[in-house]
KOLVOMAR-667983 format. One record per residue (C-alpha): x, y, z; residue number from 1. Coordinates in pm, 1 decimal. Layout:
BEGIN
<<X; Y; Z>; NUM>
...
//
This chain:
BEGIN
<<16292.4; 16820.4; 5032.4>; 1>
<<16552.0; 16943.7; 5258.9>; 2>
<<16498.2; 16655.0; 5525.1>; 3>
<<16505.3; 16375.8; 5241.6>; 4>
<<16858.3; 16528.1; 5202.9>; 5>
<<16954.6; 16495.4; 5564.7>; 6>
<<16823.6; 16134.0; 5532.5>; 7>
<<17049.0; 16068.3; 5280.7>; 8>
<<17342.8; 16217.0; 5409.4>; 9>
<<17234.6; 16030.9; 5762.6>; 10>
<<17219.0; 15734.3; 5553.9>; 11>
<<17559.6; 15764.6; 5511.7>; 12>
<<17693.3; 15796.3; 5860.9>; 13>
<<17689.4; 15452.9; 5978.6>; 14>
<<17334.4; 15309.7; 5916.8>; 15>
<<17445.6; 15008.6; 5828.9>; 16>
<<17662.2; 14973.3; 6159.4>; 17>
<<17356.3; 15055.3; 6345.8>; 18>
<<17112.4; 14810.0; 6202.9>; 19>
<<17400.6; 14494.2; 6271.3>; 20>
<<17378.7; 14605.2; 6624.1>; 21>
<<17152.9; 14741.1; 6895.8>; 22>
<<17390.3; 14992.4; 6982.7>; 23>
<<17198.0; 15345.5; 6907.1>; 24>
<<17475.1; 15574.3; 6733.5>; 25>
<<17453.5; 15939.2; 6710.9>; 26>
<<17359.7; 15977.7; 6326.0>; 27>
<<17120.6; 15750.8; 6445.5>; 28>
<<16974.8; 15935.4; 6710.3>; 29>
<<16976.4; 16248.1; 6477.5>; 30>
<<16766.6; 16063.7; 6205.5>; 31>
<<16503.8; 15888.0; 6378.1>; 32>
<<16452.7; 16240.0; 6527.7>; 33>
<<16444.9; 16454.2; 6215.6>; 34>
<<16225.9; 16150.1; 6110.3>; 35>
<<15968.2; 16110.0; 6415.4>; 36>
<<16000.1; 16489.7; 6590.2>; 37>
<<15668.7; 16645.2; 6579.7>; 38>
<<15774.1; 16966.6; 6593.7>; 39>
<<15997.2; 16883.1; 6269.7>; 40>
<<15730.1; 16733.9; 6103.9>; 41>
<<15523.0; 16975.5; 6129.4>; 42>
<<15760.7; 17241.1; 5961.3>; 43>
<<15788.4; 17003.1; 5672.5>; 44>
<<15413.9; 17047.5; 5638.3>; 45>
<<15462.9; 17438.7; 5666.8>; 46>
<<15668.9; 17430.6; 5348.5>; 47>
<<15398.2; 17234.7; 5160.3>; 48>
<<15141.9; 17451.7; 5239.9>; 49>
<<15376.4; 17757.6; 5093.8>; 50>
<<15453.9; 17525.4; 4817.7>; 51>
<<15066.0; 17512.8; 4786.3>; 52>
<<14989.3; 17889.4; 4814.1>; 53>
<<15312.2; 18005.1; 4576.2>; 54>
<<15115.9; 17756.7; 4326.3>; 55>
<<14765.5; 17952.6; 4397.6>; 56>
<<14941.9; 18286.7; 4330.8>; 57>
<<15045.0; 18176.1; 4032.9>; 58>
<<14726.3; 18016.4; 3928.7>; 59>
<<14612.0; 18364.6; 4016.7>; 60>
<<14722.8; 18527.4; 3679.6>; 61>
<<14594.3; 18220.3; 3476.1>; 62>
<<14226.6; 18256.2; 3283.6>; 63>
<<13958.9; 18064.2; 3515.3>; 64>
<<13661.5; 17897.0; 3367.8>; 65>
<<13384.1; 17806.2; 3570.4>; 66>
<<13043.9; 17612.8; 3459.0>; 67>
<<12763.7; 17781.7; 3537.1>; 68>
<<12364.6; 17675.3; 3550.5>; 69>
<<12019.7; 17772.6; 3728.8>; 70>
<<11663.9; 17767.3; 3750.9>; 71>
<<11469.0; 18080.6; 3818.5>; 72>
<<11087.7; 18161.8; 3855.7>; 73>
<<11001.2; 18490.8; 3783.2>; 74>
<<10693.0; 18662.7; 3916.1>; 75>
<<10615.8; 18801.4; 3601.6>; 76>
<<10713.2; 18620.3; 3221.2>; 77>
<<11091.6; 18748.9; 3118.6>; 78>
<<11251.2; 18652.9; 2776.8>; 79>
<<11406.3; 18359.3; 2722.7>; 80>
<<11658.1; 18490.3; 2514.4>; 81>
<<11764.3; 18841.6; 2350.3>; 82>
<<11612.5; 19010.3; 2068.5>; 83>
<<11761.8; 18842.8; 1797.7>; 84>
<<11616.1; 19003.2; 1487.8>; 85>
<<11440.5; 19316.3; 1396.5>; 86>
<<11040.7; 19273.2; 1417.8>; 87>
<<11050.1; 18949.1; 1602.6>; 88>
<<10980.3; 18944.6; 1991.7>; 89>
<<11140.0; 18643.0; 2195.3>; 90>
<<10912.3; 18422.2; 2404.1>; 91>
<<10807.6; 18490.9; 2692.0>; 92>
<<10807.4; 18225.8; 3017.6>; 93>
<<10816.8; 18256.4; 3417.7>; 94>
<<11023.0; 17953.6; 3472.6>; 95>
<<11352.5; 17948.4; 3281.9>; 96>
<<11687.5; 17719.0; 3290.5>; 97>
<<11975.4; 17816.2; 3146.6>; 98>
<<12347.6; 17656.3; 3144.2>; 99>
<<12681.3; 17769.4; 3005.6>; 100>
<<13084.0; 17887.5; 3048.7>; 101>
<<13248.8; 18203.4; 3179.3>; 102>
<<13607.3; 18305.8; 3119.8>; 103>
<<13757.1; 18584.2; 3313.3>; 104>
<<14147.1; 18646.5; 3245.4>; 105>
<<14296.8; 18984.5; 3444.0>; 106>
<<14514.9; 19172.1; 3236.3>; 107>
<<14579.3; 19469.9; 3475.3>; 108>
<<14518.4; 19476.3; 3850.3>; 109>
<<14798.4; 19727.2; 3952.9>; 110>
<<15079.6; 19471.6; 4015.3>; 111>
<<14857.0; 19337.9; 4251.7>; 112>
<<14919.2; 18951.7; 4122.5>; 113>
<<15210.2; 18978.0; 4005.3>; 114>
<<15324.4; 19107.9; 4378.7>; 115>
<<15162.6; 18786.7; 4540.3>; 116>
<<15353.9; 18565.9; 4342.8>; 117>
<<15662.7; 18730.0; 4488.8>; 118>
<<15545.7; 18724.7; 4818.6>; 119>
<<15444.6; 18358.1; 4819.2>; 120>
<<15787.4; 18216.5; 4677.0>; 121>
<<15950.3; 18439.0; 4975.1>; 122>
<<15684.4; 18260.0; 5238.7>; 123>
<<15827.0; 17973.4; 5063.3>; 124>
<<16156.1; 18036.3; 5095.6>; 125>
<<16063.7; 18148.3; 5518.1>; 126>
<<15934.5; 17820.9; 5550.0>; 127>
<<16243.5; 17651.4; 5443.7>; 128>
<<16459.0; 17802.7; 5588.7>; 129>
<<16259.1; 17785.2; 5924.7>; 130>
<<16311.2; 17367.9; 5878.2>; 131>
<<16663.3; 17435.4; 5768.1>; 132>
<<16691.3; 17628.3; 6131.9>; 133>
<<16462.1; 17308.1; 6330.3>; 134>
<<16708.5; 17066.4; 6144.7>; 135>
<<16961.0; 17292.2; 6292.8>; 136>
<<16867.3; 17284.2; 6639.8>; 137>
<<16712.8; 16957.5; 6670.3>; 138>
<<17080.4; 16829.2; 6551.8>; 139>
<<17234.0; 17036.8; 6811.0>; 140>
<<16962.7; 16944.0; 7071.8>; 141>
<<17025.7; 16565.6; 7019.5>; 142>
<<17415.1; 16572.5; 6996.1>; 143>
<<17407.2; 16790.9; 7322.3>; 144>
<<17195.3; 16539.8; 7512.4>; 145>
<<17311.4; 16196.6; 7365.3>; 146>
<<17716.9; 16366.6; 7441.3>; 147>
<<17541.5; 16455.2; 7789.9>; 148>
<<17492.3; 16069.3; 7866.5>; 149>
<<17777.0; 15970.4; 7787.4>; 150>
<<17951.2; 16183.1; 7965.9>; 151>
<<17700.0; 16133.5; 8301.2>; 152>
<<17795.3; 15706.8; 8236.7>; 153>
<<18196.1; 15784.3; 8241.2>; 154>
<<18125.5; 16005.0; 8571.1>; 155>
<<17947.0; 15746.4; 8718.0>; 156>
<<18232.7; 15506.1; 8604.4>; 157>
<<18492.0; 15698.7; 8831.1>; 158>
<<18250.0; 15751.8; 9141.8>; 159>
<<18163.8; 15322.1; 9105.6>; 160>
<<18623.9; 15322.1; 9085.2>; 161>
<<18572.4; 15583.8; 9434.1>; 162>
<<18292.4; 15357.9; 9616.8>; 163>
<<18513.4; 15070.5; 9586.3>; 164>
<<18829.4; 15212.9; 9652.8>; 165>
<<18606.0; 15355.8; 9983.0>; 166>
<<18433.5; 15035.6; 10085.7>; 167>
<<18759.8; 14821.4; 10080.2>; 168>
<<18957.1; 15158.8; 10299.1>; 169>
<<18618.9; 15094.4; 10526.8>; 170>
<<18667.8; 14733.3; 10583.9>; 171>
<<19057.8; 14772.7; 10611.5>; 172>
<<18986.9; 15014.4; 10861.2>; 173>
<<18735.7; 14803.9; 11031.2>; 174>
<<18929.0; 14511.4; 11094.3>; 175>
<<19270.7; 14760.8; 11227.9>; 176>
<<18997.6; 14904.3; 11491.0>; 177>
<<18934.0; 14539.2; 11585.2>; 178>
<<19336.8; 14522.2; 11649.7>; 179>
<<19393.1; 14874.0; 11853.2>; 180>
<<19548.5; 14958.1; 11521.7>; 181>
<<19285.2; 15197.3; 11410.6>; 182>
<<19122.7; 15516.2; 11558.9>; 183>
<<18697.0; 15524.6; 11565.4>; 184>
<<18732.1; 15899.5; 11426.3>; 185>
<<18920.4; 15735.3; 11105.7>; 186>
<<18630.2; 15502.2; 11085.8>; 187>
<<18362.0; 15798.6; 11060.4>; 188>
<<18560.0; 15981.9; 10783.6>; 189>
<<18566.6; 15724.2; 10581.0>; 190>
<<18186.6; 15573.7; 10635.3>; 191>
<<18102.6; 15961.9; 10615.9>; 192>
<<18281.6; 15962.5; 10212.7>; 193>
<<18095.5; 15606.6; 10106.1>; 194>
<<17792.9; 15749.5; 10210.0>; 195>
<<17804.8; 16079.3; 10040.2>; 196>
<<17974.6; 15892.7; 9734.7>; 197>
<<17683.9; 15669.4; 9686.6>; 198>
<<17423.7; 15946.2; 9740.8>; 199>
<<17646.6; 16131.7; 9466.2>; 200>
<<17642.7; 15838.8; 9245.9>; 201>
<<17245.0; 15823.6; 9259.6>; 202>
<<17268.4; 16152.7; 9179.8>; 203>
<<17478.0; 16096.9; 8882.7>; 204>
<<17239.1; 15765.5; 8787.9>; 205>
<<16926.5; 16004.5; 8791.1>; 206>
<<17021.2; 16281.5; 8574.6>; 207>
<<17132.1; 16020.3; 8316.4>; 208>
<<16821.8; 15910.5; 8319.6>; 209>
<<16630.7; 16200.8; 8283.8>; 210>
<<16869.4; 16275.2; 7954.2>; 211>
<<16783.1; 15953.2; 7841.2>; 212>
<<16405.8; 16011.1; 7839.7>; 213>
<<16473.9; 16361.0; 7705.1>; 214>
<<16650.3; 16189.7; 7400.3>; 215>
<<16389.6; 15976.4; 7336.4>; 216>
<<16137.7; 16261.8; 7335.3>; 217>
<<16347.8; 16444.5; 7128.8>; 218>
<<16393.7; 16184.9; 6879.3>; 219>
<<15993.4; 16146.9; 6874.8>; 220>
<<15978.3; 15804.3; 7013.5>; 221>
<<15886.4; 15606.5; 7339.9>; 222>
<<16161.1; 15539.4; 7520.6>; 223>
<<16176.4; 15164.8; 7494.0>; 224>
<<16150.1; 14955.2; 7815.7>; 225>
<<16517.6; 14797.4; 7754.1>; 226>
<<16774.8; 15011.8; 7763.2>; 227>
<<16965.1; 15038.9; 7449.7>; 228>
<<17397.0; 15092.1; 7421.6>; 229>
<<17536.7; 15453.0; 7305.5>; 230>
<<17809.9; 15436.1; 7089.7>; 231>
<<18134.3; 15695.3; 7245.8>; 232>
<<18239.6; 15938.2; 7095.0>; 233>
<<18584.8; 16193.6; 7139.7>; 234>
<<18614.0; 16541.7; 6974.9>; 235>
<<18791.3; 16544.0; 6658.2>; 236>
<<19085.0; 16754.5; 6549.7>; 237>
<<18906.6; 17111.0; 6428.3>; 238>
<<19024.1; 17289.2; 6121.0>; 239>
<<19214.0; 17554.6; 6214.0>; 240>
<<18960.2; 17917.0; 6142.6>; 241>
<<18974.3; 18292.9; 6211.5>; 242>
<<18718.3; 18473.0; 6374.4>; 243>
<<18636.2; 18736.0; 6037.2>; 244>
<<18593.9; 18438.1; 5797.3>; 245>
<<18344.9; 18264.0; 6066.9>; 246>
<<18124.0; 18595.8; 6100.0>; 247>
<<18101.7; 18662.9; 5703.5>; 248>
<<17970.8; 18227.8; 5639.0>; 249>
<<17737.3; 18325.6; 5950.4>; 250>
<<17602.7; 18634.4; 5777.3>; 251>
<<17566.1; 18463.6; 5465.8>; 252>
<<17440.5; 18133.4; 5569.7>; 253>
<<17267.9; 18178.6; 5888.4>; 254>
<<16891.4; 18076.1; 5874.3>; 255>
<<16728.6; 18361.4; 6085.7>; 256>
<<16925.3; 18612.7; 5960.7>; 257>
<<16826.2; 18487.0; 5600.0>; 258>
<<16470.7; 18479.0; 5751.6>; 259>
<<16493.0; 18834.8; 5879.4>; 260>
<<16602.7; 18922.0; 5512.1>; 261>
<<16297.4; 18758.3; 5326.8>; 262>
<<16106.4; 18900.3; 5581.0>; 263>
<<16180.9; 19254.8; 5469.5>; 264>
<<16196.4; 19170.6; 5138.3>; 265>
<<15797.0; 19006.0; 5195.5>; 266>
<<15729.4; 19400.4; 5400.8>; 267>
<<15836.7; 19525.4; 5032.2>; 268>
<<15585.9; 19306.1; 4789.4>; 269>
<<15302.0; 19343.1; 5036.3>; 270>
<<15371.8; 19732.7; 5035.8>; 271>
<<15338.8; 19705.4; 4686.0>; 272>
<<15047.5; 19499.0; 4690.3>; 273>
<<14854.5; 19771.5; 4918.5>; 274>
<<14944.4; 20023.8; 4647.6>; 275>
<<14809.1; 19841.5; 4376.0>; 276>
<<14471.4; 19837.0; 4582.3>; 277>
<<14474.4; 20208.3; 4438.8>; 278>
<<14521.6; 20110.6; 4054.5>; 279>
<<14270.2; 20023.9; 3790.0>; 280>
<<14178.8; 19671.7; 3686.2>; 281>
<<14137.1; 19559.1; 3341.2>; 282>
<<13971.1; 19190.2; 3245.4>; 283>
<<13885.0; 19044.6; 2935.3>; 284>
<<13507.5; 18833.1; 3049.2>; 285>
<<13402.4; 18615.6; 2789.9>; 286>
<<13080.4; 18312.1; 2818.6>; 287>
<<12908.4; 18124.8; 2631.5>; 288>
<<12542.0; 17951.3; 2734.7>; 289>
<<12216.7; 17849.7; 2652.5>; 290>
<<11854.2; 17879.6; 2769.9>; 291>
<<11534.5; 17772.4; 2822.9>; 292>
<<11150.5; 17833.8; 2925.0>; 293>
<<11007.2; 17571.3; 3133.7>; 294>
<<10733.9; 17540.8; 2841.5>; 295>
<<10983.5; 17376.9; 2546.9>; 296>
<<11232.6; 17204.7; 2551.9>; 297>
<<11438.5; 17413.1; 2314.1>; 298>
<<11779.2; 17552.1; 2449.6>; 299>
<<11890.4; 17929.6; 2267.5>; 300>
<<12246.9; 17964.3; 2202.8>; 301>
<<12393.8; 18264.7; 2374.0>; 302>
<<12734.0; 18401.1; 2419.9>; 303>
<<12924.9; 18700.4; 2535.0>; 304>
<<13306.3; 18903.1; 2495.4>; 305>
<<13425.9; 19219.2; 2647.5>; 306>
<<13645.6; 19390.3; 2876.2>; 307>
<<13573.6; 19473.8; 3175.2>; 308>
<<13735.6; 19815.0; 3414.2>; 309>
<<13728.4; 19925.9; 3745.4>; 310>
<<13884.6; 20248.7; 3906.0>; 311>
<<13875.6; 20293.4; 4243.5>; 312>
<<13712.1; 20637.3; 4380.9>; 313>
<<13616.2; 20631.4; 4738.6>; 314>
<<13638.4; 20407.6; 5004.9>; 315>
<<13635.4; 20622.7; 5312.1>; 316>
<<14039.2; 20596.4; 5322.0>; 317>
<<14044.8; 20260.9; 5363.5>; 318>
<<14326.5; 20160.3; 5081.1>; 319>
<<14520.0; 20503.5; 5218.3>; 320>
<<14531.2; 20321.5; 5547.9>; 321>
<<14654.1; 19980.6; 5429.1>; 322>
<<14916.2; 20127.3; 5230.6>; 323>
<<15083.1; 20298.5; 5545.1>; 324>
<<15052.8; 20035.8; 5689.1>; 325>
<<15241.4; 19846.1; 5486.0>; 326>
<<15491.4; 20102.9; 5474.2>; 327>
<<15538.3; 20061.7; 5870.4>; 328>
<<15536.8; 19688.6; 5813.8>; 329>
<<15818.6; 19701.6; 5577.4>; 330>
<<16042.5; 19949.5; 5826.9>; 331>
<<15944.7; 19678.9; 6144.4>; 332>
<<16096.7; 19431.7; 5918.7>; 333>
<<16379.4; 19622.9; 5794.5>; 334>
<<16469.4; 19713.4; 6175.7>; 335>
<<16400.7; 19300.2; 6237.5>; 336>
<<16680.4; 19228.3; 6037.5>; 337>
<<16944.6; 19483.6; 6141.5>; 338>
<<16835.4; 19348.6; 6527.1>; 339>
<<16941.0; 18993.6; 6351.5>; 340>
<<17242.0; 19047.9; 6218.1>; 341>
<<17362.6; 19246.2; 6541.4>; 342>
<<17219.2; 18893.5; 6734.8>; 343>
<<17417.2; 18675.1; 6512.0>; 344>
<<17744.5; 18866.4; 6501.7>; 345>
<<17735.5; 18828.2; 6917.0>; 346>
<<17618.8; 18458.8; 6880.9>; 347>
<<17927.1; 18426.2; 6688.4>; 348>
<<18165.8; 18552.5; 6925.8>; 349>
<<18032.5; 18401.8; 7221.6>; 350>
<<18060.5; 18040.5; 7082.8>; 351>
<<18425.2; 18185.0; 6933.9>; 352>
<<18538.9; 18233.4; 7332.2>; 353>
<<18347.3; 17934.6; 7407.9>; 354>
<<18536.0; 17716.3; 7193.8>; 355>
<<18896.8; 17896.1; 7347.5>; 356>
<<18747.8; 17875.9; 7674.6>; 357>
<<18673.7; 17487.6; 7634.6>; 358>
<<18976.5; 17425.8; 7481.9>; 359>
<<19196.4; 17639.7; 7725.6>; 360>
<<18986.0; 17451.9; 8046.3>; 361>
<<19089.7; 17080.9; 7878.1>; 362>
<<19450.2; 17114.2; 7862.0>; 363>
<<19448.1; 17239.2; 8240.7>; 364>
<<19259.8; 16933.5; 8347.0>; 365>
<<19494.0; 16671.0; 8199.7>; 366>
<<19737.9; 16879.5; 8414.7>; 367>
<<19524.6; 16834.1; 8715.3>; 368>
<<19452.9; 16463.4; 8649.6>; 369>
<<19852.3; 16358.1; 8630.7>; 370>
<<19934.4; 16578.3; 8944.4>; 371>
<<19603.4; 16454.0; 9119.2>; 372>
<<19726.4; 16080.1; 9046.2>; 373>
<<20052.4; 16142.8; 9152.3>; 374>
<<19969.1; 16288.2; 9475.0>; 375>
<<19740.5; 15997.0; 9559.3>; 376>
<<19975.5; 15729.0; 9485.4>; 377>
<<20226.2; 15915.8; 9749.7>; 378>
<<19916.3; 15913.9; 10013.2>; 379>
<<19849.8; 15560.8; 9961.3>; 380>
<<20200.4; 15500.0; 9975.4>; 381>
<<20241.3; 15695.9; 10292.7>; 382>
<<19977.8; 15499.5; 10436.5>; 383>
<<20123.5; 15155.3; 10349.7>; 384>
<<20435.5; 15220.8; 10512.5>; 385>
<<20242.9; 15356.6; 10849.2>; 386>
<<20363.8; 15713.3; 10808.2>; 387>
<<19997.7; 15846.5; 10647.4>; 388>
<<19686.2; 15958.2; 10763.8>; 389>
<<19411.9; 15859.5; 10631.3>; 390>
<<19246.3; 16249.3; 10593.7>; 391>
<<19500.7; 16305.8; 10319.8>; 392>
<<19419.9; 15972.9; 10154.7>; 393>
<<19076.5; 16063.7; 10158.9>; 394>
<<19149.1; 16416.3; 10017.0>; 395>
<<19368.6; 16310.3; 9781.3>; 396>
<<19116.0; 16053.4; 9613.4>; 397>
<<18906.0; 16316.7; 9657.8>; 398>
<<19110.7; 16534.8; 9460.0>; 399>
<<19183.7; 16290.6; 9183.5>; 400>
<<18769.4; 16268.4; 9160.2>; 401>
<<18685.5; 16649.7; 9147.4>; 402>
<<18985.6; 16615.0; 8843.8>; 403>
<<18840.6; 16347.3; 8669.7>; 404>
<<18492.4; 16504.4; 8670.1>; 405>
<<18630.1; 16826.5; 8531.5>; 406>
<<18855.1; 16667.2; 8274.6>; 407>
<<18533.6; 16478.2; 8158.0>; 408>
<<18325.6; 16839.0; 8187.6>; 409>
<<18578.9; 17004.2; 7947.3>; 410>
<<18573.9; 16681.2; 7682.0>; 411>
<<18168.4; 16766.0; 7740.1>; 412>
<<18201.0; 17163.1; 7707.9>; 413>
<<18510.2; 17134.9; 7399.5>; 414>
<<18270.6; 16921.8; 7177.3>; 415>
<<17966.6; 17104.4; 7250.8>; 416>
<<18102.7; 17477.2; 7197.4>; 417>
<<18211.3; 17374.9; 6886.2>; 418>
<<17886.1; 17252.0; 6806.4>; 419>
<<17754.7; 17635.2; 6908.5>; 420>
<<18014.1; 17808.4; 6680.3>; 421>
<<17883.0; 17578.0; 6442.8>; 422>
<<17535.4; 17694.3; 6491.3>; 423>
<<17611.0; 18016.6; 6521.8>; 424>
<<17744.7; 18002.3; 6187.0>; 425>
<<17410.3; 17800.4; 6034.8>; 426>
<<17628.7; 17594.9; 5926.9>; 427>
<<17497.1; 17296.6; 6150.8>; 428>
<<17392.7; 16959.9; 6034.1>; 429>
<<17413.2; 16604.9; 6055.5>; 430>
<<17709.7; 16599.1; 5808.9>; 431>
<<17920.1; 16815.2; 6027.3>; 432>
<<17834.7; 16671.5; 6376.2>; 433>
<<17980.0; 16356.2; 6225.7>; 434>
<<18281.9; 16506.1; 6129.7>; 435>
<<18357.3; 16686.1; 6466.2>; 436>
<<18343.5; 16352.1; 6614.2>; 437>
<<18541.7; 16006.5; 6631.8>; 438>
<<18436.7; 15675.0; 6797.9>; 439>
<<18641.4; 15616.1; 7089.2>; 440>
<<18827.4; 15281.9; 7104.1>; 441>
<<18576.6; 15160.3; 7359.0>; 442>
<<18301.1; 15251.6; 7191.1>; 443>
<<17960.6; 15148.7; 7323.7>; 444>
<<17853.0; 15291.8; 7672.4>; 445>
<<17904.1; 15074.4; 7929.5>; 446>
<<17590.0; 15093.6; 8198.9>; 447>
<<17686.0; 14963.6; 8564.3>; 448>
<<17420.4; 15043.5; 8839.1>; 449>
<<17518.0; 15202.3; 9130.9>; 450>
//
């Protein structure tokens, strides 16, 4: 139920786009994994099996028929049927078949039914809002991973713009050496920096392919042999929020804090349900049949109404047991949910400091970028003119890297802390990673190989 809604609303995000291209977008990703996950899958069957039993409970409390028949042999001739009137016996036969109906409708069991009917619409409501929690984190989980690629290809972007810069500094270098022009030592640094960069770029190439694979396994699919273009993305602008508003929608909405509540109130119906083990039962047993000797072939009509009772007595302290039990049960679960709410508040304000952290971090990395670019063009500069060395070239491209890695870090940490305050809040979901998100203008990941 809940994921044909998150198809739908995935529907919506671009579908269209995706199928007139191969380019795999992020709604994309997230649906073909809330699709195809196992894992997710397999909670959607959880909440049709509690669908299933909340039906059975209530079935429970309904009157049940059930056809009955045999054939018996008797060691010694029985009646075929009852005394029937007053001075004439019933015939007698060893062999006899008989057929018929009972009814059986409970009228009182102590609460007992009624209870499990509770207690299977809140295993209901568990189960859905366990798949409202996988949808939840498989959203995050993909976003998080597909964001992690593209940030991985842009790094790998700069370090292919650093290995170039390097190899043409190495042959420039090279040919000055041939001239006098050019110490050895100057030579080594900057051989010393390709190599490194291009181990560093392998590096880079690896882990992007290990979150590739990851994706793919998230999203319950092979990963296909061809690689396939990600779409960009940029954070959006974030509606501006106060911390006190985001903790009450995260007590009210979050899924295993509203899991921890159904899971006290379940501690309370199956507390009841142990004390209803103590009660009397009263059913109203009705049937109707007919028999036979295995001499004729005559049935007899036969039917029966009543009520039937049961009190409980002894049992050894058995029920006693279960009931305290239950009581214990109910208290665990109680304490459950006061340990969730307590999680959740903290989940809360970590991903609030998160998101300040994130955002604090990207402004100071522009910062570092312009002053990093500024600083090299002055080395190369200084170099042009003859009045340079080459060691603060090399550090200040350096420099300029380490910047551009951070500033693409923070983009990378901004998007995905507010994805975690998100989360925090239960509030997560393929609608909303959408809307914290914008294509960028070049918008499909561009792949070069190292």
């Amino acid at each position: 139920m809940a994921a044909a809604v998150m198809a739908a609303l995935l529907a919506s995000m671009g579908a269209g786009a995706e199928e007139a291209s191969s380019t795999l977008t992020l709604p994309g990703a997230i649906r073909q994994a809330l699709d195809f996950n196992p894992q997710q899958v397999s909670q959607r069957l959880e909440v049709a099996k509690s669908e299933n039993e909340l039906r059975a409970a209530r079935g429970a409390k309904l009157p049940s028929v059930d056809l009955t028949a045999s054939a018996t042999r008797y060691g010694y001739p029985t009646f075929v049927h009852s005394i029937r009137e007053l001075g004439t016996f019933p015939p007698l036969d060893d062999t006899i078949y008989d057929y018929g109906v009972a009814l059986k409708l409970p009228l009182y069991t102590g609460g007992k039914l009624s209870q499990g009917v509770v207690l299977a619409d809140l295993t209901r409501e568990i189960s859905l809002e366990r798949e409202r929690l996988g949808v939840q984190e498989l959203s995050y989980n993909v976003s998080t991973v597909y964001l992690k690629i593209e940030q991985l290809a842009a790094l790998g972007q700069a370090y292919d713009a650093r290995i170039e810069s390097l190899d043409s500094q190495e042959q420039r270098i090279a040919l000055l050496r041939r001239v006098g022009r050019a110490a050895k030592l100057d030579y080594l640094k900057v051989h010393g920096q390709l190599t490194k960069a291009r181990h560093d770029r392998l590096q880079i190439e690896n882990r992007r392919q290990e979150a590739r694979s990851l994706l793919y396994q998230l999203m319950g699919r092979e990963r296909p042999a061809q690689e396939t273009p990600l779409a960009r993305y940029e954070a959006a602008p974030a509606p501006a929020r106060n911390l006190e508003e985001v903790k009450q929608q995260a007590f009210a909405q979050h899924p295993e804090l509203r899991i921890a509540e159904q899971q006290s109130n379940a501690g309370a119906a199956q507390e009841a349900i142990a004390r209803g083990e103590r009660y009397p039962a009263l059913s109203l047993v009705g049937g109707y049949g007919e028999r036979r000797g295995g001499d004729t072939s005559q049935f007899y009509e036969d039917w029966a109404v009543g009520l039937q009772f049961s009190v409980p007595l002894l049992d050894g302290g058995v029920r006693r047991a279960r009931v305290d039990e239950a009581v214990l049960a109910r208290e665990q679960a109680r304490q459950g949910m006061e340990q969730a709410r307590l999680e959740v508040a903290k989940q809360v304000q970590d991903a609030w400091d998160a998101q300040a952290e994130a955002e604090s971090r990207l402004q100071v990395t522009g910062t570092s970028i312009e002053e990093a670019t500024e600083a090299l063009a002055i080395e190369k500069l200084k170099v042009e003119q003859g009045v340079g060395v080459i060691t603060d070239l090399l550090n200040a491209e350096s420099a300029l890297l380490t910047a551009q890695a951070d500033r693409l870090q923070a983009q990378f940490d901004l998007i995905v802390a507010r994805l975690g305050l998100l989360r925090a809040t239960g509030t997560l979901d393929p609608e909303r990673v959408a809307a914290l998100l914008k294509p960028q203008s070049n918008s499909v990941e561009e792949h070069e190989k190292p």
